[in-house]
C-alpha positions as a LaTeX table, in Angstrom:
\begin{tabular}{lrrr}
\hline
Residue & $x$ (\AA) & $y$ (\AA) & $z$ (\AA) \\
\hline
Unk1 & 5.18 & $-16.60$ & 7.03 \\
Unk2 & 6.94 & $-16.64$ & 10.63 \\
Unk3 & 4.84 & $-18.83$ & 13.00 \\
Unk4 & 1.97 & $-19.77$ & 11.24 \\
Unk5 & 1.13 & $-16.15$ & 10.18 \\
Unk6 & 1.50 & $-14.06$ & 6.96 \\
Unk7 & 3.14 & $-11.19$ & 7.84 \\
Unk8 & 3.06 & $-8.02$ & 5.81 \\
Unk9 & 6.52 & $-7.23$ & 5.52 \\
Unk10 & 8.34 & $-8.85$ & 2.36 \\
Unk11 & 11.16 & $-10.72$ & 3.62 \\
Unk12 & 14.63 & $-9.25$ & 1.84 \\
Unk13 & 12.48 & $-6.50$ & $-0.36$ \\
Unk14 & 14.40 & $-4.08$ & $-2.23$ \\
Unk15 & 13.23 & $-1.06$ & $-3.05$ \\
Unk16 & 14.12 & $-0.22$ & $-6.59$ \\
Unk17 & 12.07 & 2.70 & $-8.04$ \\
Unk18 & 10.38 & 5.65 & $-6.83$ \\
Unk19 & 6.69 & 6.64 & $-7.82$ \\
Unk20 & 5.58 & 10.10 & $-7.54$ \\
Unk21 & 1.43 & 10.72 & $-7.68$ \\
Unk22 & $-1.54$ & 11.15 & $-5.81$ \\
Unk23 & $-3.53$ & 8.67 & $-3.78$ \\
Unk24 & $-6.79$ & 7.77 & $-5.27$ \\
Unk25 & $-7.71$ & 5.14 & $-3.95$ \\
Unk26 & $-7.26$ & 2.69 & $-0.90$ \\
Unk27 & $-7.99$ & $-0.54$ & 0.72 \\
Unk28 & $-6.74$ & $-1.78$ & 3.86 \\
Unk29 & $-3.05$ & $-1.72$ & 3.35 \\
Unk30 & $-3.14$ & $-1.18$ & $-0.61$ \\
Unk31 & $-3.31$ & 2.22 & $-2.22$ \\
Unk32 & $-4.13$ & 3.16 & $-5.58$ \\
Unk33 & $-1.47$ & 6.25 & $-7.19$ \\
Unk34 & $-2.10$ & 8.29 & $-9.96$ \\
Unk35 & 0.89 & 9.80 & $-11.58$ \\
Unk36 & 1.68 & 12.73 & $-13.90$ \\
Unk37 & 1.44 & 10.42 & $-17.00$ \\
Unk38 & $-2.48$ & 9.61 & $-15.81$ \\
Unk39 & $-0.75$ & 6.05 & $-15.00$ \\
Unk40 & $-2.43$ & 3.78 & $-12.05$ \\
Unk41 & $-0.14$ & 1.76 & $-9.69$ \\
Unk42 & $-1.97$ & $-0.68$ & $-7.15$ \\
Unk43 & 1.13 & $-0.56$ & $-4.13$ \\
Unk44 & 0.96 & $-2.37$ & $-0.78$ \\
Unk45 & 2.20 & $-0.32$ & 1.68 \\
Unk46 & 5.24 & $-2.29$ & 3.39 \\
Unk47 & 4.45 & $-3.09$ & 7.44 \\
Unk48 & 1.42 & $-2.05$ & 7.47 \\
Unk49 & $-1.47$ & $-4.97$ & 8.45 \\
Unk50 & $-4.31$ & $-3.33$ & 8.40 \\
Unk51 & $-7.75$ & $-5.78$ & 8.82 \\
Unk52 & $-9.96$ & $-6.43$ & 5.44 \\
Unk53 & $-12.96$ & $-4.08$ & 5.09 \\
Unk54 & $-15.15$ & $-7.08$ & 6.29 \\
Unk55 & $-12.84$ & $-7.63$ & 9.49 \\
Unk56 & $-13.97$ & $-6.59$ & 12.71 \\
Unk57 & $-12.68$ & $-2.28$ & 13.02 \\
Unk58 & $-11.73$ & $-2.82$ & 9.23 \\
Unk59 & $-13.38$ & 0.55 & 8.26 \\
Unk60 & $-12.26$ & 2.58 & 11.83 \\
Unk61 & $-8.29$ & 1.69 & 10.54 \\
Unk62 & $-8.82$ & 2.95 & 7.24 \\
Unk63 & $-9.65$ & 6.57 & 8.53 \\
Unk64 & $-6.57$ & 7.47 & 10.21 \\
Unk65 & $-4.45$ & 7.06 & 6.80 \\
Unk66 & $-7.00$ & 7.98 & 4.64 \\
Unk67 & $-7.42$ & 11.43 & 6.26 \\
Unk68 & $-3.49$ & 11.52 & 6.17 \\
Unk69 & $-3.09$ & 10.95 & 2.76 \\
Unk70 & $-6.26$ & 10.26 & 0.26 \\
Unk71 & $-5.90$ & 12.83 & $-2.56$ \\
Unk72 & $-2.91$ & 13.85 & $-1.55$ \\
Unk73 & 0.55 & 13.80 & $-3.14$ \\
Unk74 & 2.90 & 10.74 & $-2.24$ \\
Unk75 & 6.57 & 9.83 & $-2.99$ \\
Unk76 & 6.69 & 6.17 & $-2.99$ \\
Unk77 & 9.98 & 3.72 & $-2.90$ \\
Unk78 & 9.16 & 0.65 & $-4.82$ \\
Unk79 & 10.13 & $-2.61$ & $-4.51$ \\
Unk80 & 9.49 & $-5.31$ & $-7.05$ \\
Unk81 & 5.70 & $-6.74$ & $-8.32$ \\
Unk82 & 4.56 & $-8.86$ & $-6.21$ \\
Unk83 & 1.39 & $-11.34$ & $-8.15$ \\
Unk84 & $-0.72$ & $-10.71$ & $-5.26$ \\
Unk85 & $-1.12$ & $-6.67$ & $-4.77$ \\
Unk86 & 1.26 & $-5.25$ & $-7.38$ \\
Unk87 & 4.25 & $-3.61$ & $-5.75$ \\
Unk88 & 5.65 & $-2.76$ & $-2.06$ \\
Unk89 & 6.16 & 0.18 & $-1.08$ \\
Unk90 & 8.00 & 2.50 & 1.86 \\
\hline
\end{tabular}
C-alpha cells in the first residue's frame, strides 16, 4: 500500500516461470489462460489497475485489452501465487 492506496504492482515480485496459452477469460486486471495441457491459470496482470466491472467505465477499460488479446495466444512471466488472484504476471 503506498499512501493509503493498494497499488497493483507487487512490491519486490519475481518473476519465476513462464506460461504459454490462450486467454479465455478476463476480468478487470485478471485473465484466465488455457494451456496446451487443457490447464487453467487465474494471473493478475502486473501494473495494470483497471476499475471492477461495477466501477464507474469498468466495462469501457475492459475492451481495449480484450480486443488485444481475448482468444489469443499469450507468453506470460510468472511471479509467485499470490492468495488473492493466483499469480502475477508481465
Amino acid at each position: 500500500m503506498e499512501g493509503g492506496r493498494r497499488t497493483s504492482r507487487p512490491s519486490g515480485a519475481r518473476f519465476t516461470s513462464n506460461i504459454r496459452g490462450y486467454v479465455v477469460g478476463m476480468d478487470d486486471d485478471t485473465l484466465t489462460v488455457l494451456d496446451a495441457s487443457n490447464a487453467t491459470h487465474v494471473i493478475r496482470l502486473s501494473g495494470i489497475d483497471a476499475p471492477e466491472k461495477s466501477q464507474a467505465f469498468g466495462q469501457r477499460s475492459k475492451q481495449p485489452l480484450s480486443e488485444l488479446i481475448f482468444g489469443k495466444g499469450v507468453s506470460l512471466e510468472c511471479g509467485k501465487k499470490r492468495a488473492t488472484a493466483g499469480s502475477c504476471a508481465r
